[in-house]
Every structure is written in C-alpha cells, then in structure tokens.
C-alpha positions as CSV (number, residue, x, y, z in Angstrom):
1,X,0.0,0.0,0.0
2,X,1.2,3.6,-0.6
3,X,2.0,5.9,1.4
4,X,0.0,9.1,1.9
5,X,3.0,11.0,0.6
6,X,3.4,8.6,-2.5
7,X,-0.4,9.4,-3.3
8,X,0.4,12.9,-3.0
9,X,3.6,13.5,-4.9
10,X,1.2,11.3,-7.7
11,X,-1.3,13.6,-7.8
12,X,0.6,17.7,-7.5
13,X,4.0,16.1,-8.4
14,X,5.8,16.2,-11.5
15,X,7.2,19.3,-13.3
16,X,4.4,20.6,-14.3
17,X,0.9,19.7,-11.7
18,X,1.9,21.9,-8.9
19,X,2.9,24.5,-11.1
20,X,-0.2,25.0,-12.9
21,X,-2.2,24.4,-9.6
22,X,-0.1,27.2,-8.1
23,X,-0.8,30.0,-10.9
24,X,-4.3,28.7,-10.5
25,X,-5.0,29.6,-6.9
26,X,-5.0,33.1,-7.7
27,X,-7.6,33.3,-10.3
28,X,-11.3,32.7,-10.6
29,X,-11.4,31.3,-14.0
30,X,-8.8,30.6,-16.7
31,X,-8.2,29.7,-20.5
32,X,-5.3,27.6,-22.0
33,X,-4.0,30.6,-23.5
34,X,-3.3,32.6,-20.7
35,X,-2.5,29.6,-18.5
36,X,0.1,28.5,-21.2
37,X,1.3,32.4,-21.3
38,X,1.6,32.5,-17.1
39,X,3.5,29.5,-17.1
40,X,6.1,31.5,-19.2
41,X,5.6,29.4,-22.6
42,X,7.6,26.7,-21.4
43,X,5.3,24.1,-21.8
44,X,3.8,22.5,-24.9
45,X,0.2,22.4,-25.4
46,X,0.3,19.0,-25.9
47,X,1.7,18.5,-22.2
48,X,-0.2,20.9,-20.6
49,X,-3.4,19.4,-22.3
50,X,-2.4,16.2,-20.7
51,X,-1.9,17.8,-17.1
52,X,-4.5,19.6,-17.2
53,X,-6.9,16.6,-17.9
54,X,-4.7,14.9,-15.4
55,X,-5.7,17.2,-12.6
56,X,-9.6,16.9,-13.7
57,X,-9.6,13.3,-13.2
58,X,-8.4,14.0,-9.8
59,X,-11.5,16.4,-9.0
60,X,-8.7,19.2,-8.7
61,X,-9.7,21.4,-11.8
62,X,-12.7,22.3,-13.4
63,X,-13.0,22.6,-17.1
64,X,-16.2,24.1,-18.6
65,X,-16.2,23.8,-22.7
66,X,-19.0,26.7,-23.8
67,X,-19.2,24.5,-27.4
68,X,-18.6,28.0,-29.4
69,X,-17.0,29.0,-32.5
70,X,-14.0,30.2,-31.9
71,X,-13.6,27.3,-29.3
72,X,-14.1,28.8,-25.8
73,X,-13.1,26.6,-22.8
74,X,-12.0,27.3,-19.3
75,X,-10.6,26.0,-16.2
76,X,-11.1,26.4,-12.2
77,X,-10.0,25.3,-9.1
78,X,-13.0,22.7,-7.8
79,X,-13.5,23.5,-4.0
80,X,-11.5,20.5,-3.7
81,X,-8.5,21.9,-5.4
82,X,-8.6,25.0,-3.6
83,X,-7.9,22.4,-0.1
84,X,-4.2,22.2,-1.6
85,X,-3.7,25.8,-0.8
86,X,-3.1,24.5,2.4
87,X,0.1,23.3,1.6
88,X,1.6,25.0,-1.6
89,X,2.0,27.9,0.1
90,X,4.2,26.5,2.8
91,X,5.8,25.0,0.2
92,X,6.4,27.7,-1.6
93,X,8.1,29.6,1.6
94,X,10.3,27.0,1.6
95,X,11.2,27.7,-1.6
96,X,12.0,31.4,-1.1
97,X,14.1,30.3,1.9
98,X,15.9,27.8,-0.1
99,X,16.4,29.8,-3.2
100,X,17.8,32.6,-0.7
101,X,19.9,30.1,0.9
102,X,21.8,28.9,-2.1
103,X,22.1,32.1,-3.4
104,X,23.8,33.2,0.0
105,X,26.1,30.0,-0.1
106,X,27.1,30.6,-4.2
107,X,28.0,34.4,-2.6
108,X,29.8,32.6,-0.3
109,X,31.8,30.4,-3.0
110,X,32.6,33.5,-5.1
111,X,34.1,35.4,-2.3
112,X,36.2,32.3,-1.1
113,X,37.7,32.3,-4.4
114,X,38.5,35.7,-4.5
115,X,40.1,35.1,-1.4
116,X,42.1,32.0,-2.5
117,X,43.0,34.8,-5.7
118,X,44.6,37.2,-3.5
C-alpha cells in the first residue's frame, strides 16, 4: 500500500501539476491561453493538455467547454482543489528560503575564491 505522501507526490508532483495548480490559486477562471502564457511558454500544449486533464480526473480542476466558434473553454480550481492551498503555500516559503539560501552559499563560493585569488 502507498504511502499518503506517495499518493500525493502522484497527484501535484511532476514538473508541471503543482505548477499549474499554483498560478491557478489566484484566479477565478482561466483559458489555455493565458494559462500556457503565465507559465512562461515553457510548456507545450500538448503536455499541458495532458496535465490539465490529469488534474480533472483528480476532482482538482474544473474545465467548462461553452461549445462556441472560436472554441471557448476554461478551467477552475474545484473547491476540492482549492484544499491544496493548504500546503503550496508552505511549500512555496520553503522555496524562497531555499532559493535565498543557495544564493547566500554561491555568494559565499565566489568570495572564497576571490580570497584564494589574493
């Protein structure tokens, strides 16, 4: 049997699930467009297609097609995806304290070596 971390690392892990869940906690509604375009373009449709439909299986997301010409489809946190709110943004401030950590340490490594220089 897994372990309630293993089922949750399935379900927001990856490169891409949290990522996407993240941007979406701080909007009502979104399309792929601008959800592609918040992500910074550096996923593929194809693969954020794939999450996305992912994360619906999983009751996390919401995605309502209006069946309209141009196509016109969007997605929402279900109230069950806004629970993980709960712990992204911990997550996330352990982020920020990591990323400030390294960068203190690589200041660190830079000024060693200017002191092994002089």
């Amino acid at each position: 049997m897994k372990s309630a971390i293993e089922t949750t690392f399935d379900v927001v892990g990856g490169k891409w699930k949290g990522v996407i869940l993240w941007k979406m906690l701080d909007v009502e509604t979104i399309r792929f467009n601008e959800l592609k375009r918040a992500l910074g373009g550096k996923i593929s449709s194809r693969i954020l297609s794939k999450e996305l439909r992912m994360l619906c299986d999983e009751g996390l997301i919401e995605r309502k097609d209006y069946h309209s010409v141009p196509p016109k489809v969007e997605y929402c946190l279900t109230e069950y995806g806004k629970s993980i709110e709960a712990f992204m943004v911990p997550m996330n401030e352990w982020g920020l304290q990591h990323q400030s950590r390294k960068e203190s340490k690589g200041e660190m490594i830079v000024n060693s070596k200017k002191m092994q220089k002089e």
